[in-house]
Every structure is written in C-alpha cells, then in structure tokens.
C-alpha positions as CSV (number, residue, x, y, z in Angstrom):
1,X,13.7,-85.9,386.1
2,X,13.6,-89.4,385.7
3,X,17.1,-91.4,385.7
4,X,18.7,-92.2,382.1
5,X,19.8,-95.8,381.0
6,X,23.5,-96.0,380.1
7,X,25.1,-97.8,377.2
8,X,28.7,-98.9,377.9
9,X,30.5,-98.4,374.7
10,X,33.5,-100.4,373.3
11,X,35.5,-97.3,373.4
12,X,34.9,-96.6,377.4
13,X,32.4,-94.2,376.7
14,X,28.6,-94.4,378.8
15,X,25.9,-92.9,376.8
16,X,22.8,-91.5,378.8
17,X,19.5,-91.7,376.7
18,X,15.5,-92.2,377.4
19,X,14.0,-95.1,375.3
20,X,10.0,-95.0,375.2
21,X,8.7,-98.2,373.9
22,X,6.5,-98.6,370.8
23,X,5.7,-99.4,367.4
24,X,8.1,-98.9,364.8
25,X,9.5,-97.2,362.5
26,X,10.8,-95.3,365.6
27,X,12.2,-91.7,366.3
28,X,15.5,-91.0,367.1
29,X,15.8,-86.8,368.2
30,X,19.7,-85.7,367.9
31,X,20.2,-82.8,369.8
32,X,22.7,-79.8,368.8
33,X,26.3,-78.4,369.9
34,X,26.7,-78.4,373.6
35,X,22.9,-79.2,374.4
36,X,21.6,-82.0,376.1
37,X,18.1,-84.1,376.2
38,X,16.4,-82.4,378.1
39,X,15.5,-79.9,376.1
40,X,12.0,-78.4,375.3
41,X,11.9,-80.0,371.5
42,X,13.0,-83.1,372.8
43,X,10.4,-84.0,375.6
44,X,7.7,-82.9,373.7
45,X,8.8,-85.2,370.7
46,X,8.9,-87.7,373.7
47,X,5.2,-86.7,374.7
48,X,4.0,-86.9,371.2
49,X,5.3,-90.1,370.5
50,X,3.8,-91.4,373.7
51,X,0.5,-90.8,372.2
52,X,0.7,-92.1,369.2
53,X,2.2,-95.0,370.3
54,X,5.4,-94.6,368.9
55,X,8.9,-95.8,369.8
56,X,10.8,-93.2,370.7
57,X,14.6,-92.2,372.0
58,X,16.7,-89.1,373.1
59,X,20.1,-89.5,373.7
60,X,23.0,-87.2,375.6
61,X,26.4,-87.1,372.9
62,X,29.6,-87.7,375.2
63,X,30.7,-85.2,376.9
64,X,27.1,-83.6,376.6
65,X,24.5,-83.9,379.4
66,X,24.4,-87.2,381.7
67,X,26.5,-89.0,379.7
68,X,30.6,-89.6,379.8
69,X,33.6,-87.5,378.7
70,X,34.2,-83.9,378.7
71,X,32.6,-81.3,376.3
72,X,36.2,-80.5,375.0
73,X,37.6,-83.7,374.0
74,X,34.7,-84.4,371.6
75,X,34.4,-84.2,367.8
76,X,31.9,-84.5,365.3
77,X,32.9,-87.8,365.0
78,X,32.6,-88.6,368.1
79,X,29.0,-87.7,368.8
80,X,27.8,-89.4,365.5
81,X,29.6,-92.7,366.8
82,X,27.6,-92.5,369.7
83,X,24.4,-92.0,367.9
84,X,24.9,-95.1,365.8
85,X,26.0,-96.7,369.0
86,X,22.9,-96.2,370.5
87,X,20.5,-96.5,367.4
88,X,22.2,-100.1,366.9
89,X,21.9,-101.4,370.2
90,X,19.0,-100.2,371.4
91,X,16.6,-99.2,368.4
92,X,14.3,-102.0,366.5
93,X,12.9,-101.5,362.5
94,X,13.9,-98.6,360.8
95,X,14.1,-95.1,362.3
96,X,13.1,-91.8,361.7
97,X,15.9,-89.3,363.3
98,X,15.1,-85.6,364.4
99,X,17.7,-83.6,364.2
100,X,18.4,-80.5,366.0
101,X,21.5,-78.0,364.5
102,X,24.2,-80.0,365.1
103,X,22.1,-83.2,365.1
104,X,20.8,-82.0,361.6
105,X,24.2,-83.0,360.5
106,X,25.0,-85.6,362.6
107,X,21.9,-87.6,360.8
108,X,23.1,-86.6,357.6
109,X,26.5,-88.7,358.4
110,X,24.1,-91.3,359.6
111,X,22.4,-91.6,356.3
112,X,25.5,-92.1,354.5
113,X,26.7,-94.4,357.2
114,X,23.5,-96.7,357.8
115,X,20.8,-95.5,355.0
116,X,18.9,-99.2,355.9
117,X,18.6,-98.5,359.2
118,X,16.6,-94.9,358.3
119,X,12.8,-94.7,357.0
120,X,13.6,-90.9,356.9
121,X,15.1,-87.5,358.7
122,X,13.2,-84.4,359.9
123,X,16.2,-81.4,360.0
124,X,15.8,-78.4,362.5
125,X,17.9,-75.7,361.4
126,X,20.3,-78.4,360.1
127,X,23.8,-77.3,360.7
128,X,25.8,-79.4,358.2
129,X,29.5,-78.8,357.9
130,X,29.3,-75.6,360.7
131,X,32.8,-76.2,362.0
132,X,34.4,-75.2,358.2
133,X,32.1,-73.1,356.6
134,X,30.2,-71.6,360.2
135,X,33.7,-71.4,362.7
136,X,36.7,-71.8,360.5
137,X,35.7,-69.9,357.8
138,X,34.6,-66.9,360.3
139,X,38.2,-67.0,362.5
140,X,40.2,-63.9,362.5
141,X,43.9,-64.4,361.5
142,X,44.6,-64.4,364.7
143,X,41.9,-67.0,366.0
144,X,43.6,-69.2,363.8
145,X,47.2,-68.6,365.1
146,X,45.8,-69.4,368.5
147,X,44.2,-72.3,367.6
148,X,47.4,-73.5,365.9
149,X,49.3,-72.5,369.0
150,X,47.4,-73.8,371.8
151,X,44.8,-76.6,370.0
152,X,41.9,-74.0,371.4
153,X,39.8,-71.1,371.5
154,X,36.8,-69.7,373.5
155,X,33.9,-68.3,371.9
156,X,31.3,-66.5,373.1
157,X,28.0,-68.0,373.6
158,X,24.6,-66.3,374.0
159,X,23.4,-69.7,375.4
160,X,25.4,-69.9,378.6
161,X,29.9,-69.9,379.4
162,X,31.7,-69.7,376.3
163,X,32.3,-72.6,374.2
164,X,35.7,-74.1,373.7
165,X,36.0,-75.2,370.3
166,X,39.3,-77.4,369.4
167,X,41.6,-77.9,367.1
168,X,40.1,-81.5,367.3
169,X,37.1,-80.6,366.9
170,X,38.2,-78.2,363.3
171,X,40.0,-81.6,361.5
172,X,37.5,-84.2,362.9
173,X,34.8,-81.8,361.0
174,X,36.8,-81.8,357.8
175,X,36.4,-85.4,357.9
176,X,32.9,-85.7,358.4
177,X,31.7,-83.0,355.1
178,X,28.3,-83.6,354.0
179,X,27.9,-80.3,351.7
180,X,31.0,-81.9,349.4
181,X,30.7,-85.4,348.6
182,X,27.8,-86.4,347.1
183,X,24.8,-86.8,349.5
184,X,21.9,-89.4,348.9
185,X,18.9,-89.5,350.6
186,X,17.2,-92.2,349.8
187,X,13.9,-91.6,352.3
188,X,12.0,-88.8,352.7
189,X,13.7,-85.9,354.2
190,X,12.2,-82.5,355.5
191,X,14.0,-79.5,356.9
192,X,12.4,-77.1,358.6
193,X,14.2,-73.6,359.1
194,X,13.7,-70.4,360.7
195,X,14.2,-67.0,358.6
196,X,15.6,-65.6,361.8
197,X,17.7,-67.9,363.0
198,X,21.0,-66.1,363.5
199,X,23.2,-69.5,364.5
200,X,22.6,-71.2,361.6
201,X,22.0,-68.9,358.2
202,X,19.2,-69.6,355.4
203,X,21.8,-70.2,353.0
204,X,22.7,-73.1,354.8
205,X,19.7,-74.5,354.2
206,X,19.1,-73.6,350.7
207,X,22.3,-74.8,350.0
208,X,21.8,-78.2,351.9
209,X,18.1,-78.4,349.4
210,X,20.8,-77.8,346.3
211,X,23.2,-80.3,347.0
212,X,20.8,-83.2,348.6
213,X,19.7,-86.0,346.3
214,X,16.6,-88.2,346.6
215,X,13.2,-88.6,345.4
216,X,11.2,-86.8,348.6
217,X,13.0,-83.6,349.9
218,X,11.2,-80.8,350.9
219,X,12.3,-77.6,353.0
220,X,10.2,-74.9,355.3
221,X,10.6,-72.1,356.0
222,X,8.7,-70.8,359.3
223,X,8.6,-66.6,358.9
224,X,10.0,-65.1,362.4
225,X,10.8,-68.2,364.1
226,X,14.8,-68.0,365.9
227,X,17.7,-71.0,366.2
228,X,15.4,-72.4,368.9
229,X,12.5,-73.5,366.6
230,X,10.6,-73.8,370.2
231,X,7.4,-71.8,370.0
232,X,4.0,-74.2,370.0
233,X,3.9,-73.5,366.4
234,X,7.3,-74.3,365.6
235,X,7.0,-77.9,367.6
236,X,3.7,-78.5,366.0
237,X,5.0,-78.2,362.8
238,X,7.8,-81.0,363.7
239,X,5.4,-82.8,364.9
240,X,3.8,-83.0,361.7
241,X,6.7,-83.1,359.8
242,X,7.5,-86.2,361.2
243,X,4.0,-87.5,360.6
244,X,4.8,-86.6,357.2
245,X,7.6,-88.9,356.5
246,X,6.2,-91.8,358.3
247,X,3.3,-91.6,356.3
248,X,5.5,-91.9,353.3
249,X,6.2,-88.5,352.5
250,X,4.9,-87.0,349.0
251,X,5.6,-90.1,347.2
252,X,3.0,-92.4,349.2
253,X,0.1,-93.5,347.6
C-alpha cells in the first residue's frame, strides 16, 4: 500500500486521498459509511482510469481510513465538507463523482452544492437520506430514549465491530435531506442498484428516480447482485456507466 497525500483543512482536519493524474473531466469515487479507500470498487476504478488515461481520485472522509478524526464525531456534513475540500483543491475541469452508499448521497449534496464543478454522478446503491428514513425511522422506542439519554447507540454490523451512530450524526442528517427539497441534476446521472442488496432497499432507489430532476437519469438494476456491488460484473458495469456519462450520456449526439 502506497502512502496517501494529506490535505490540511481549515477546520484542523487532514484528509488522506490518492490522486492519479490525467485528462479531464476527472473521477472522484466517494466511498460509503465507515469504509475507507481501499476498497475493491475503488482501486479498480483507480486501475481503469489509469488506462484510459483519466484523472482520477479516492479519498478517506475524517474519521474514516488514513485520514483525521474519529469515526464518532463525524456527520454527514462533515464527510461531504471534506469531499468538496478535496475536489476544490486538488481536482482540475469538471468531475465525474462515483459514489458508493453513503457516497451516493454525499454526491447528491455535492450537486446541489457545486453543480459547475460536476459533468455527472454514477450512484452505487445510493443511500440518500439513510440516517432518517434507514436508522431513525427503524429505532425502537427505546433506541430512541437512549439516544436522547446518552447522544449514542451501537448497532450491529455484519461488516466488522458495531457501529456507533450519534445523536450528531441523526440532526446533522436532517440537515443534509436530498429526498425533500427539490433535487436537480443537471448532468447525466446513473444509478446502479442491486435487487439484493439488504443495506440499502429498492425502494430507495426507485424513489430517488421519482424525485430526481434532469434531462439524463437512468437507473439499473443488476438481478442477484448484494450492497457490495463487487463481483466482475458488477464493476464492469460501473466501469461503463461511467463511460456512459463522459460520453455524454443519452443526450449526446
């Protein structure tokens, strides 16, 4: 494993990423919740983009990975700021960002939030507004009370130690809804989604192609494949997906 480069941040925060050079527009992948860059979808995205000459960068959220902070103090907020951090500072021409559950909605707040920095998004199992309607929503009485009572709870995880989700993390979320306001996507935009992907449900998606406005939105949906979206098939498809928008999506000529 190579070493990162570091972005010192206003707000004290150091921000691993990896930064392949190339032409532009470039990708951006935005990993999910509690995950880090080194992931499987990530370095072959990184491979890929190697050779097609591509710009191309992968980034650790604080309190994720090599970078800064703990896991716990984190919001949604948070991780986005660091994503535009990065994207600004390091990232030239538009970009194309890739991202993964969590990072699905952390580039939909990035569209809203720089829209001319973005030729387009590629969503893998896109996990938009998951701490209200995925967390929240899904507490027992109970859960909720102990939130309230101690500003945290530990849920199980099928990915590794529990995860400590925060009362932070809840009202930072409630400021960051995508699936509410109205959301324009003016680029072309493809979500990809698994119809066995128990993390993040098919609703979710459908629900995202309902409420999503722009010119060049399309969905798929990959029979079988899990949250992980991992297999050859599944990264292929990405792959291509990606392709897709640079190439201008449906509405090139």
């Amino acid at each position: 494993m190579t070493e990162p480069n570091y972005l010192e941040c206003n707000n004290g925060r150091r921000i691993a990423y990896h930064q392949t050079a190339g032409k532009a527009p470039g990708v951006v992948f935005l990993g999910g919740f509690k995950s880090d860059m080194e992931g499987t979808k990530a370095l072959y995205l990184e491979d890929w983009a190697r050779a097609q000459g591509r710009a191309f960068l992968r980034l650790d959220y604080s309190g994720h990975g090599q970078s800064s902070g703990a896991f716990e103090e984190g919001s949604i907020g948070d991780w986005a700021a660091d994503a535009r951090a990065v994207i600004e500072a390091r990232c030239t021409g538009k970009q194309v960002l890739v991202g993964s559950s969590m990072g699905g909605w952390i580039s939909l707040i990035l569209a809203g939030e720089i829209p001319d920095k973005l030729a387009g998004i590629v969503g893998i199992a896109a996990a938009p507004d998951f701490t209200e309607d995925g967390m929240w929503a899904g507490f027992s009485d109970r859960q909720k009370q102990e939130l309230a009572e101690k500003g945290r709870i530990a849920l199980p995880s099928e990915y590794g130690e529990p995860y400590i989700i925060t009362s932070k993390l809840i009202e930072d979320g409630r400021r960051h809804l995508v699936l509410r306001p109205p959301l324009d996507l003016p680029f072309p935009a493809r979500f990809l989604q698994g119809t066995e992907d128990r993390d993040v449900e098919l609703s979710v998606a459908l629900r995202l192609l309902a409420h999503a406005q722009g010119k060049d939105i399309c969905l798929t949906l990959v029979k079988g494949a899990d949250h992980r979206f991992s297999t050859p098939a599944c990264l292929k498809l990405i792959a291509e997906s990606i392709s897709d928008v640079l190439g201008g999506g449906s509405g090139a000529s």
